[in-house]
N, C-alpha and C positions, 0 to 999 in steps of 0.2 A: 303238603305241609313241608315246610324248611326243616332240615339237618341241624339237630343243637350236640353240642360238648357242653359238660355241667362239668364244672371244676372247683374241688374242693383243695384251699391250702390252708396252711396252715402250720406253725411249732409241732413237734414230735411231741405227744399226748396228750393234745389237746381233743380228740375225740371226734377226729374226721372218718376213721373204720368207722362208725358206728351211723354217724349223717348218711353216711356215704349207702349203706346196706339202707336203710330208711328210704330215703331218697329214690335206691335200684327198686321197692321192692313198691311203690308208692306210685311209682312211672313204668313199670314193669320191664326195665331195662338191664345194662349188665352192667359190670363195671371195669374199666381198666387200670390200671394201678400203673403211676408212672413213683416209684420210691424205688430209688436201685440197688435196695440192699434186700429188698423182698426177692427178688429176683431169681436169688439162692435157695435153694434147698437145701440145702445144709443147715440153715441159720435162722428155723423159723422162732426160737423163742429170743434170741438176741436181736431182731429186728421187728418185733414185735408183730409179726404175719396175722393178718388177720384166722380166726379159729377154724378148724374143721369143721365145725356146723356152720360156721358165715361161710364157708367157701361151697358146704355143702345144700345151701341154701336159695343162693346167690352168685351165679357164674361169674369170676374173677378170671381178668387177663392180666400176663405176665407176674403172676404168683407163681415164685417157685418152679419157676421153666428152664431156670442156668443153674448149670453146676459152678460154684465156686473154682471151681479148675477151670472152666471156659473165659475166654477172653471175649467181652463182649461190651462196646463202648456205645456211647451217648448216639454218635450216629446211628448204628445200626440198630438201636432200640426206634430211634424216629424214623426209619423205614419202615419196618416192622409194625409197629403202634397205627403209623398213618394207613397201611394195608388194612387192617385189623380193623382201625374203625373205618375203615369203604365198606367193608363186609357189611358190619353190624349194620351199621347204617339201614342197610338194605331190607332189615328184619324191624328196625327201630328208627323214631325218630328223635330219641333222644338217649344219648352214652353218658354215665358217671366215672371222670376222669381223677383219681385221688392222688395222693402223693404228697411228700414232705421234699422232693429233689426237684428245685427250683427249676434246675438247667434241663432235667426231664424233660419237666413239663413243657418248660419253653419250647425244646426240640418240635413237640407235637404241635401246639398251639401256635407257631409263630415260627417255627426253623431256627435253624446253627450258621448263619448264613454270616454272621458277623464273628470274632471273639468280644466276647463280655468284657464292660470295663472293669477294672483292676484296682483295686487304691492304690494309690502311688505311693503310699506308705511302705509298702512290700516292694517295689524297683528299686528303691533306697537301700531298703535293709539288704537286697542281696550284691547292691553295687559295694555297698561297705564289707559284704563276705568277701568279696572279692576281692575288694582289697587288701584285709586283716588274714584271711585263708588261701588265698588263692586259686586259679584259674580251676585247677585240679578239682579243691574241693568240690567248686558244683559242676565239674563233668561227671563227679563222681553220683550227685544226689541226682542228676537227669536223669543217669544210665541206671541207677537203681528203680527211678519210680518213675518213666517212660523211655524203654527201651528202646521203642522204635524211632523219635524224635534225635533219642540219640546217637541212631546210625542214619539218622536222613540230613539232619544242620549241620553247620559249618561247625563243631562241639570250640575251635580252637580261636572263635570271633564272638567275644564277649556279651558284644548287642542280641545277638542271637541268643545265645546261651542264658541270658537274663530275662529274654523275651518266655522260653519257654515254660522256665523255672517260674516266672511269677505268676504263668497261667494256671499253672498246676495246685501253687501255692494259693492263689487267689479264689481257686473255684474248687479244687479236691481235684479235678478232672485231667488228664493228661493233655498235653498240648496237640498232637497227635490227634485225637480225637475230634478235632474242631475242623482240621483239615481233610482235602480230597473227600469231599462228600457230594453225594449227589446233583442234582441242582433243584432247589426250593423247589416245592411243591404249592401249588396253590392250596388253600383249606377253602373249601368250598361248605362250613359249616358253620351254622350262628355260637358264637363262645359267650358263656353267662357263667361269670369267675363268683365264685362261693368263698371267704374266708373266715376262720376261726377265731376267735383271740380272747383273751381274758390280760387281766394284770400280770405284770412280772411274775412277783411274788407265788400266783396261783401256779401259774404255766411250772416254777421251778419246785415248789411242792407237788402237783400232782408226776413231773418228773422222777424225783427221790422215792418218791410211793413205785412208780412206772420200776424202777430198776429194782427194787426192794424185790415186788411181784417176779420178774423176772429172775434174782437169784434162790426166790424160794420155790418157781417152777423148773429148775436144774438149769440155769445158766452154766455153771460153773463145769458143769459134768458134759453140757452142747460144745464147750471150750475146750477141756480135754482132750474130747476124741478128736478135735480138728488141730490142735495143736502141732503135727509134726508140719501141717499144714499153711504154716503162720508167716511164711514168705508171700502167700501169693494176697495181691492187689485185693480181692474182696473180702479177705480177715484183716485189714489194716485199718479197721472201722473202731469205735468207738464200742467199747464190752469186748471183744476179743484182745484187742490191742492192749488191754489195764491186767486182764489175767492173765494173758501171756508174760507179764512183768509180773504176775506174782507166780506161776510157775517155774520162771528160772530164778525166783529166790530175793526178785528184787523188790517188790511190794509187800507186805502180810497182807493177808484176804481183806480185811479190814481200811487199807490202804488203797488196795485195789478196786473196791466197790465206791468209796467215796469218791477216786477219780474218775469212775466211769458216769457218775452222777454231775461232776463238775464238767467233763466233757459236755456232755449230752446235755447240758445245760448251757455252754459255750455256742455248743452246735443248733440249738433252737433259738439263739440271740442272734444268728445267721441267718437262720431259715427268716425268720419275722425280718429282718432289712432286707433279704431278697423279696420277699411276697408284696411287702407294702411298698415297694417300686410298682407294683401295677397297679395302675390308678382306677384301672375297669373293674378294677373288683367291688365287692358288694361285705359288708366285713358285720358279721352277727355273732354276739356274744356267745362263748360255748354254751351259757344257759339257755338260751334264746329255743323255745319251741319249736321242736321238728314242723310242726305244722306250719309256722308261721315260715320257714324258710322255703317251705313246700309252695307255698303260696307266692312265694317271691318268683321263686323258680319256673312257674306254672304261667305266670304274668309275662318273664320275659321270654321263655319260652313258644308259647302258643297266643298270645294276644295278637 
């Protein structure tokens, strides 16, 4: 029997943890989670990690394997992830692949062997910083938010230094990261893409609920203790980033929750134009019965 990946996408709380555990426990499989904020241990209620009885239930890969102090990029997750499922493989003929990180997922599914296109909305906007700020200004934003890009480019030839910057800008991911990688791997596995979706409207309500839950399960006190912490790359996320403005005085609490909800709402209007670029996908209502996706799943799988 042929090697499947089942992959679930989908807006951040739309209810792919839950498919997802369904799914593993239905096919008797495991799951790997490509969402790169789970990654951390530090951050399980701001990234909404799946629970200790789903993990206790239900073997989960790449939950909570990095410390937020590790530096650890797109590439070396798609080493990693593609090893991991050779293994499984070997035990299973079919892996549940989750995640809300587009570019993740890509890594496993398909490789980094290209960079991603860009709106050229974002080339503009930093050709005109460039202009109105100058050259400095974005040496400066490179070298803050990729260091190493910034001691490998020409920093002092413009085209370059725009190149990097819109990468970064365009994708959240450092320009760095896309380069000297290994070389493509074949996937030697049948892919059957699962997606989530509901209306606008629901996706950005059951969001406001989502963060609501999270500041009444001690968001605010998970922010705290990581706060002297708030330079490094994986607190520059969306719920750290809004308290940390009202930590040094410049949000009230109140201010800071509702942007962390218009964020995270911003950031699921992403994730939905990245996912529905794949055309392979299969897209069933959040309501849409477990069983009935089971059976989908089972069709393209094993028929």
């Amino acid at each position: 029997m042929s090697k499947s990946i089942i992959t679930i996408v989908g807006p951040t709380g739309i209810g792919k943890t839950d498919l997802s555990i369904f799914l593993a426990k239905s096919l008797k499989s495991e799951i790997i989670s490509a969402d790169s904020r789970q990654f951390f241990k530090e951050i399980p209620i701001g990234t909404a990690a799946p629970s200790k009885n789903d993990l206790k239930h239900i073997k989960h890969h790449f939950i909570h394997n990095k410390s937020i102090k590790d530096n650890y990029s797109v590439g070396e997750f798609e080493i990693e992830a593609l090893s991991k499922i050779k293994i499984l493989h070997k035990k299973y003929n079919t892996l549940i692949v989750v995640g809300g990180s587009g570019l993740y997922m890509n890594s496993i599914l398909y490789g980094l062997d290209e960079f991603p296109k860009i709106d050229s909305k974002i080339r503009i906007e930093l050709n005109n910083e460039l202009k109105n700020d100058g050259l400095e200004f974005l040496q400066n934003e490179l070298k803050k938010n990729d260091p190493l890009s910034y001691s490998k480019i020409d920093i002092k030839n413009p085209h370059r230094l725009i190149r990097a910057l819109e990468i970064f800008r365009g994708t959240g991911f450092k320009y760095s990261s896309f380069i000297k990688k290994t070389k493509k791997q074949k996937r030697e596995f049948k892919i059957v893409n699962i997606g989530l979706s509901a209306d606008r409207k629901i996706i950005y309500d059951r969001i406001n609920k989502r963060v609501d839950k999270m500041i009444e399960n001690g968001l605010i006190k998970e922010a705290k203790k990581l706060y002297k912490y708030k330079e490094l790359n994986a607190l520059k996320t969306v719920g750290y980033r809004e308290l940390f403005q009202y930590f040094d005085g410049k949000y009230t609490l109140d201010n800071a929750v509702n942007e962390i909800k218009k964020n995270t709402r911003r950031y699921a209007k992403r994730q939905i134009t990245w996912f529905k670029k794949q055309n392979s996908t299969t897209w069933f209502d959040y309501k849409e019965p477990y069983e009935n996706i089971l059976s989908h799943v089972e069709k393209q799988c094993f028929d």
